[in-house]
Rosetta silent file (secondary structure, phi, psi, omega in degrees, C-alpha in Angstrom):
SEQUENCE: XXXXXXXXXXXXXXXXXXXXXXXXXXXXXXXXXXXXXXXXXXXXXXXXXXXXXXXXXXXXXXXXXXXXXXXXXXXXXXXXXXXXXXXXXXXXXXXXXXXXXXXXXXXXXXXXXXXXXXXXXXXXXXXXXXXXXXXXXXXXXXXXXXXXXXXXXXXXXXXXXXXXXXXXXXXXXXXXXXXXXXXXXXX
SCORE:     score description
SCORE:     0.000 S_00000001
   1 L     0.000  123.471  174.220  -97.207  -33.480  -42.827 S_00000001
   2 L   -74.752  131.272  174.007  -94.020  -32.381  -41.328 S_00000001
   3 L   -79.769  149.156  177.620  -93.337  -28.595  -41.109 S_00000001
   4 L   -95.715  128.589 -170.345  -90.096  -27.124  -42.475 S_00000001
   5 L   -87.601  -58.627 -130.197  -88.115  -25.077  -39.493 S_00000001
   6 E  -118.233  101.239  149.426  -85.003  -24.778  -41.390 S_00000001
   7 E   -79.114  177.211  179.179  -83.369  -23.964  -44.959 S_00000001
   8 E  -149.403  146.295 -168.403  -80.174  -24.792  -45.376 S_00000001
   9 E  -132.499  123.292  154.832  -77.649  -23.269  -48.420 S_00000001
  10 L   -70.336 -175.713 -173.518  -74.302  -24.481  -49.563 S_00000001
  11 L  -112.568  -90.952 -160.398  -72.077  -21.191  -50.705 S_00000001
  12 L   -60.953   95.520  170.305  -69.599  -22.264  -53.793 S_00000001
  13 L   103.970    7.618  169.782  -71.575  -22.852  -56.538 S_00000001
  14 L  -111.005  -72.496 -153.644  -75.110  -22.761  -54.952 S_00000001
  15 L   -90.494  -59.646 -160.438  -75.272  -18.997  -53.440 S_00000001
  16 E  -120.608  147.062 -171.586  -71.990  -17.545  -55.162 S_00000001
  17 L   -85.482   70.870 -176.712  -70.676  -18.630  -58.773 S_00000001
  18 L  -110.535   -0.290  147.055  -67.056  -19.609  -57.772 S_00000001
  19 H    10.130  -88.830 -167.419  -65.815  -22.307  -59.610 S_00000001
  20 H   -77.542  -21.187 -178.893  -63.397  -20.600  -62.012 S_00000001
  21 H   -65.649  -82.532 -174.670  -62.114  -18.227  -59.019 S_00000001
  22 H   -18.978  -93.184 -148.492  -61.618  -21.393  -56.576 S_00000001
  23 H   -48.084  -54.493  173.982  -59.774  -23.380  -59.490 S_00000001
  24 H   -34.903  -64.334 -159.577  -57.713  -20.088  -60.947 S_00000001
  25 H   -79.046  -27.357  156.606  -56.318  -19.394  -57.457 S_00000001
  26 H   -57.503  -23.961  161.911  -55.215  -23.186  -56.921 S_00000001
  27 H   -75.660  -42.922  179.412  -53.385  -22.831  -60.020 S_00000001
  28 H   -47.671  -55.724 -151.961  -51.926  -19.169  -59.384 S_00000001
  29 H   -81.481  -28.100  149.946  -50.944  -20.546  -55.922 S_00000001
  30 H   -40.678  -69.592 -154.765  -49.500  -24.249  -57.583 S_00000001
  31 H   -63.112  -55.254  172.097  -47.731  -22.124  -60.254 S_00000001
  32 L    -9.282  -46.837 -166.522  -46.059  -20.144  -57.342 S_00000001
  33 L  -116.721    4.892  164.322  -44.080  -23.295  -55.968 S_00000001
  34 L   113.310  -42.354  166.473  -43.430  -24.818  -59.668 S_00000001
  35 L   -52.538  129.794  163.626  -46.192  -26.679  -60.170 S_00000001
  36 L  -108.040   94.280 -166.994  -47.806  -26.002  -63.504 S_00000001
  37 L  -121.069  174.951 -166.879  -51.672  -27.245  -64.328 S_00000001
  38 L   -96.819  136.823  159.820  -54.566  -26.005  -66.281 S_00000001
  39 L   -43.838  -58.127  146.678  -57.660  -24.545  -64.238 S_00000001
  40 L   -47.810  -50.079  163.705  -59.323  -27.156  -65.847 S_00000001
  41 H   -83.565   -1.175  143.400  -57.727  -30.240  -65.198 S_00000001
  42 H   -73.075   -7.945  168.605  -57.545  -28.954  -61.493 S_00000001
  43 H   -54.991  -70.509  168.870  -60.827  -29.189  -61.746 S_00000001
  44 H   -73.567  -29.081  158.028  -61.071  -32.255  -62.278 S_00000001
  45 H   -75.012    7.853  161.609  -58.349  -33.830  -60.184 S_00000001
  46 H   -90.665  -27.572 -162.878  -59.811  -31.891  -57.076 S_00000001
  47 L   -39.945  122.892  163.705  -63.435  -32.435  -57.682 S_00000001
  48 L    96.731  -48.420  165.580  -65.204  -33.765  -54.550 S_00000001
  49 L   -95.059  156.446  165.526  -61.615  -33.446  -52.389 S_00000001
  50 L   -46.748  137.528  133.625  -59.833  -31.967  -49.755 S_00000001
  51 L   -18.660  -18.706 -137.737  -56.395  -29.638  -50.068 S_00000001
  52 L  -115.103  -24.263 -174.645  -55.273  -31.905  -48.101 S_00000001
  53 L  -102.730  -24.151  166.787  -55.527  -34.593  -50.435 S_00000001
  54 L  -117.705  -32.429  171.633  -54.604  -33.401  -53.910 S_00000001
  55 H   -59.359  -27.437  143.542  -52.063  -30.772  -53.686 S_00000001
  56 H   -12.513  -99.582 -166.694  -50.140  -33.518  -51.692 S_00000001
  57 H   -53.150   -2.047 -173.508  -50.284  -35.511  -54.746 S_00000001
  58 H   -97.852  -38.090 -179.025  -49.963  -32.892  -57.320 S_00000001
  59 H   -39.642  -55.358  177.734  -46.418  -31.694  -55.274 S_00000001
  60 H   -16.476  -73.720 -149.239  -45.571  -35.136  -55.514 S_00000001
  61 H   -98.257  -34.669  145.545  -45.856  -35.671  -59.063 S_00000001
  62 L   -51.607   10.475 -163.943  -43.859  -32.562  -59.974 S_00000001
  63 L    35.108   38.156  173.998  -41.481  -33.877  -57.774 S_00000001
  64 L   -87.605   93.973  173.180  -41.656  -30.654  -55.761 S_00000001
  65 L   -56.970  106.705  156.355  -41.100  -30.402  -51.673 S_00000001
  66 L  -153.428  131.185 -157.930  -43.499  -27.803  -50.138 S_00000001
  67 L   -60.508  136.638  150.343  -45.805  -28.139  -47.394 S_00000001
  68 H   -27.796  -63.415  172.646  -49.275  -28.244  -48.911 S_00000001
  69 H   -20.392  -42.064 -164.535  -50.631  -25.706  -45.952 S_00000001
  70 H   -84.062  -62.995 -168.127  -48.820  -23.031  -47.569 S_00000001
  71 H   -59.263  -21.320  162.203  -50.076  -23.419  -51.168 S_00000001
  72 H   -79.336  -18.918  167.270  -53.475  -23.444  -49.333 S_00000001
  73 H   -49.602  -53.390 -162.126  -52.873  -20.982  -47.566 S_00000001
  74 H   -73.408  -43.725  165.289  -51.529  -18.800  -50.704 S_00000001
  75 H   -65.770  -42.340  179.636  -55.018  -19.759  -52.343 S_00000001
  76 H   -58.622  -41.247 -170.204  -57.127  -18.929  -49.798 S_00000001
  77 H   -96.602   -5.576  159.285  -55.639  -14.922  -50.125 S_00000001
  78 H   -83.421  -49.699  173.075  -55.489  -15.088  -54.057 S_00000001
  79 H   -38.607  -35.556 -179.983  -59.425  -16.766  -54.017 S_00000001
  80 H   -82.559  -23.258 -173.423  -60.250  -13.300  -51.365 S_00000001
  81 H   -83.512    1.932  177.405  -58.643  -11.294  -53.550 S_00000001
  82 H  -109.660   34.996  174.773  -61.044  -12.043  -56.343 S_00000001
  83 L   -40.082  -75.599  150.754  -64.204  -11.705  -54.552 S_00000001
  84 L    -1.790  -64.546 -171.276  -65.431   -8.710  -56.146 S_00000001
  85 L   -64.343  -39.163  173.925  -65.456  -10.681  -59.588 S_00000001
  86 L   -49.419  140.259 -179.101  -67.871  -12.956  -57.999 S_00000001
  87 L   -97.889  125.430  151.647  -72.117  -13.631  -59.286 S_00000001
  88 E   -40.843   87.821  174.896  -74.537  -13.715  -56.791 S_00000001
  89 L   -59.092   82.727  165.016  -77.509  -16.477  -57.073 S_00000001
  90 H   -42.917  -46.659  179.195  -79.935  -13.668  -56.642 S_00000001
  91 H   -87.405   -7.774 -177.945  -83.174  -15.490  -56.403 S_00000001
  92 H   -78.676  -31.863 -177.138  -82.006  -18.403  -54.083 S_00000001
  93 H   -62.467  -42.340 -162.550  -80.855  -15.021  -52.029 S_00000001
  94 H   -99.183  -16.597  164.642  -84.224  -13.410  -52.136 S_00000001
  95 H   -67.154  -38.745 -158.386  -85.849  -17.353  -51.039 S_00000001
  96 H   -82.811  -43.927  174.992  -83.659  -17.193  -48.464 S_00000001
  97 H  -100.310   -5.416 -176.862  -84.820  -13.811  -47.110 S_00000001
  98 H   -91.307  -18.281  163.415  -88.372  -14.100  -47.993 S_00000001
  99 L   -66.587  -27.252 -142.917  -88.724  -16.922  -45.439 S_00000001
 100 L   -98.070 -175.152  -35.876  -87.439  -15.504  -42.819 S_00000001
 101 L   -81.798   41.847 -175.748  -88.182  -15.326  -39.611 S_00000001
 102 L   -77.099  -30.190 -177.999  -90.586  -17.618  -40.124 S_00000001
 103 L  -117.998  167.842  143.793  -87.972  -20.488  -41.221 S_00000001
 104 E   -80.518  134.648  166.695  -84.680  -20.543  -40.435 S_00000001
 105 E  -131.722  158.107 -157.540  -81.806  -20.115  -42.741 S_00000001
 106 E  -137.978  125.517 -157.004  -78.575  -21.648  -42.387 S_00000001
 107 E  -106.568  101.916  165.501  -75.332  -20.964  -44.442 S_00000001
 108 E   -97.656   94.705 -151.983  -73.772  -24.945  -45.132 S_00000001
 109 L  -150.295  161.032  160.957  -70.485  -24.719  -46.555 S_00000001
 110 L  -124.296   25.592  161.952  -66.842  -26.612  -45.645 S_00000001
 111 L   -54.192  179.276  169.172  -65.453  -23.676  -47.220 S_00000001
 112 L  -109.496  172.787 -160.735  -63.142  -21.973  -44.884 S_00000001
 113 H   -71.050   -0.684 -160.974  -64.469  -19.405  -42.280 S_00000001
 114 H   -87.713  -48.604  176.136  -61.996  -16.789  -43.172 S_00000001
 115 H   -58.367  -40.943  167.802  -63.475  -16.952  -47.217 S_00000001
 116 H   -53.405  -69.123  177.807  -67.029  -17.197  -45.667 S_00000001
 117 H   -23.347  -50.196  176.645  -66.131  -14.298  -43.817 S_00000001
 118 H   -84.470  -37.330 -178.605  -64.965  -12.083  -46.414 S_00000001
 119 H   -30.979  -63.329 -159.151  -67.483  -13.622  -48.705 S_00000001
 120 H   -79.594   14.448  171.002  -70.445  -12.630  -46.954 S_00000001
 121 H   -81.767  -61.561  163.738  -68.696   -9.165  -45.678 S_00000001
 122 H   -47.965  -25.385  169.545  -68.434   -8.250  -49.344 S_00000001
 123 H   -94.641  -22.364 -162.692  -71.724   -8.800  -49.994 S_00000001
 124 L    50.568   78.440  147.999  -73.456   -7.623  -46.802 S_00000001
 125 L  -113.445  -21.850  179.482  -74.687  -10.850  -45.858 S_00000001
 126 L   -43.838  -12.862 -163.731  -73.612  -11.359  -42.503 S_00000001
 127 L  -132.273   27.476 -161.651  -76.766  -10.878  -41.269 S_00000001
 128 L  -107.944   -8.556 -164.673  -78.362  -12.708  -44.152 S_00000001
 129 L  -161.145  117.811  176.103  -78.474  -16.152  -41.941 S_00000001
 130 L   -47.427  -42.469 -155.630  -79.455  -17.496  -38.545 S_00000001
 131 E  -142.167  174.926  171.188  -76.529  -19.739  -38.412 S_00000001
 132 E  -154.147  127.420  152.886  -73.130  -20.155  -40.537 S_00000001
 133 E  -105.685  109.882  174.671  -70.903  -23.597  -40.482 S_00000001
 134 L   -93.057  173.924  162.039  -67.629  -23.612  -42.164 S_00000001
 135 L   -83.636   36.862  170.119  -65.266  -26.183  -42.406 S_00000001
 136 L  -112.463    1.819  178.887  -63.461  -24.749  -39.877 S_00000001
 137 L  -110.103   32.320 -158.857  -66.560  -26.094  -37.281 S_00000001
 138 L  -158.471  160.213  164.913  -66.114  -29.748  -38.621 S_00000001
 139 L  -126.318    9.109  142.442  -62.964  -32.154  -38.797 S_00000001
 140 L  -136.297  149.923 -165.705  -64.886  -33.709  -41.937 S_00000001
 141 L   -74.723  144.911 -174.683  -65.654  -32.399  -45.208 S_00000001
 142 L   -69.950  132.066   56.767  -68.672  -33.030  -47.241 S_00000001
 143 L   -89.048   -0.177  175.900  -69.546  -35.731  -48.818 S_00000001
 144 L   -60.184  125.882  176.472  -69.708  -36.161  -45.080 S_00000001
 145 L   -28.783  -33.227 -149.690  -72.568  -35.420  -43.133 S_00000001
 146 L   -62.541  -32.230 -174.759  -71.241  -33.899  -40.249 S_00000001
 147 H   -77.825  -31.998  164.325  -71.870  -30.051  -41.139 S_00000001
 148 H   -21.228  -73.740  158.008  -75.632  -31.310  -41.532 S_00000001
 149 H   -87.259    1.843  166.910  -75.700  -32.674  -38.665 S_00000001
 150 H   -72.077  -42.584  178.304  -73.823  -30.338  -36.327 S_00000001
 151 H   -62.722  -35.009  172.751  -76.446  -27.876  -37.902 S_00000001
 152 H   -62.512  -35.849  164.478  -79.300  -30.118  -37.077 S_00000001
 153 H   -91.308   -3.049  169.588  -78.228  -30.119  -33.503 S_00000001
 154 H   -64.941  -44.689 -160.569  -77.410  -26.358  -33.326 S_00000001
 155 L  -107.852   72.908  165.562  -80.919  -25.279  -34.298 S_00000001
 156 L    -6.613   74.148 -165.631  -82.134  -28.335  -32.337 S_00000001
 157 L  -142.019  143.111  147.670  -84.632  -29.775  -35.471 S_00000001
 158 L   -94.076  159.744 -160.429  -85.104  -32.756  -37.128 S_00000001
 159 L   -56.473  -12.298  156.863  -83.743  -33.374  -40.638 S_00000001
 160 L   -46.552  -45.085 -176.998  -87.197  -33.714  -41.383 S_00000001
 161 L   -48.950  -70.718 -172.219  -87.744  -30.283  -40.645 S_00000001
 162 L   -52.398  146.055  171.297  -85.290  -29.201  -43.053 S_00000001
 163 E  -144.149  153.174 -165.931  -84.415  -28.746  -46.665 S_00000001
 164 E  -110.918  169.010 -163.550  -81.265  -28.220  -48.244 S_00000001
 165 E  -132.458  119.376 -171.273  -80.131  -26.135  -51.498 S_00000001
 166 E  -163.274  142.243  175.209  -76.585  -27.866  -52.870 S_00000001
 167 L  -127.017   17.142  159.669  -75.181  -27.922  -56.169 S_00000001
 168 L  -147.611  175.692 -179.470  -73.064  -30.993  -56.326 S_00000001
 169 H   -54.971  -46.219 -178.058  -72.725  -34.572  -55.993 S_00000001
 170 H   -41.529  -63.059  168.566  -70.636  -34.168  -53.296 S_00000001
 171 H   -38.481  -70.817 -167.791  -73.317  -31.618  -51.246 S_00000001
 172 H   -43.715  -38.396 -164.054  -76.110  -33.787  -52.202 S_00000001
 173 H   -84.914  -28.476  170.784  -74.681  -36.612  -50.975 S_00000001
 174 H   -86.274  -85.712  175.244  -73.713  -34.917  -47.450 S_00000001
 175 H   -18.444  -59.247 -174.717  -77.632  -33.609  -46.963 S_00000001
 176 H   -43.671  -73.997  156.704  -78.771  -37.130  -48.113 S_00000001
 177 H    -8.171  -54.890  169.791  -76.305  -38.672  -45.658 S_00000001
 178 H  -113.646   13.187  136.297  -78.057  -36.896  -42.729 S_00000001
 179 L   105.206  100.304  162.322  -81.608  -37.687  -43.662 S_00000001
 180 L  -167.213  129.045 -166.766  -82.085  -34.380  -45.030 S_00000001
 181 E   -68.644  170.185  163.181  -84.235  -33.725  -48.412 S_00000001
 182 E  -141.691  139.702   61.706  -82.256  -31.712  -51.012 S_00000001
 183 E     5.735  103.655 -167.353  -82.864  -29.475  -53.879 S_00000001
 184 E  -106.009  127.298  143.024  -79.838  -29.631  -56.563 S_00000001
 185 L  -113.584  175.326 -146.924  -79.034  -26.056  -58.350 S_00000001
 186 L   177.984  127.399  168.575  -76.880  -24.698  -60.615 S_00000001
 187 L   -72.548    0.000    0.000  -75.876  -20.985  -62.363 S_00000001
């Protein structure tokens, strides 16, 4: 029987309940430049994608010119300013610290590092994790593996070792993806 070294956590919507934040400040930050949508149907045309990939296409279809960058930008500092507002997954948090240092734990997110950053400053978490990967330590986004496996060779383990905590298709599907077991949760 293979021992487990390693946990591994996604953030948005595994550790912290951020959904409705996320999608609110892509609309706040939309509505800015003229685009209007529903919280809810950004939901659903983003699920699973990049910035990079639907605000493109929602500028588009409003016929609006503005570089995308900016409206992500302008999301990224309305999403910090609601931080506060955010729920904690307390007991995956107290799993997390009750292993340690026996396991590792590992913070697996393609959020970006500045929103990790305040996240876990707001919380007093920085020190809550062995390791942290953002999407700012990857050039692809889950469902791709690559934050998996950049983690697997950071803590030098195999994916055996490990088990991961994810709360979407997308996550799951990025864990799977690098021969890593998963555990799907949900607030």
């Amino acid at each position: 029987m293979v021992r487990l070294r390693a946990l591994l956590f996604d953030l948005d919507g595994t550790l912290i309940d951020s959904a409705e934040a996320n999608h609110a400040a892509y609309a706040r930050a939309l509505s800015e430049v003229g685009v209007e949508i529903d919280p809810g149907e950004l939901a659903r045309r983003a699920a699973g994608r990049q910035w990079r990939a639907f605000i493109p296409e929602l500028l588009a279809a409003a016929g609006i010119e503005c570089d995308a960058g900016h409206v992500a930008r302008r999301k990224g500092e309305l999403y910090r300013e609601t931080i506060g507002q955010l729920q904690l997954n307390g007991p995956l948090l107290a799993l997390a610290a009750s292993v340690r240092p026996a396991m590792k734990t590992v913070l697996v997110t393609t959020a970006s590092a500045d929103n990790v950053s305040a996240i876990l400053s707001h919380f007093g978490l920085r020190d809550a994790f062995d390791l942290v990967v953002t999407g700012d330590d990857v050039s692809r986004h889950k469902p791709d593996p690559e934050a998996y496996r950049l983690v697997l060779a950071r803590l030098a383990v195999e994916a055996a070792q490990c088990l991961a905590f994810e709360d979407s298709d997308v996550g799951v599907s990025s864990a799977l993806a690098a021969g890593i077991a998963v555990v799907r949760v949900a607030f």
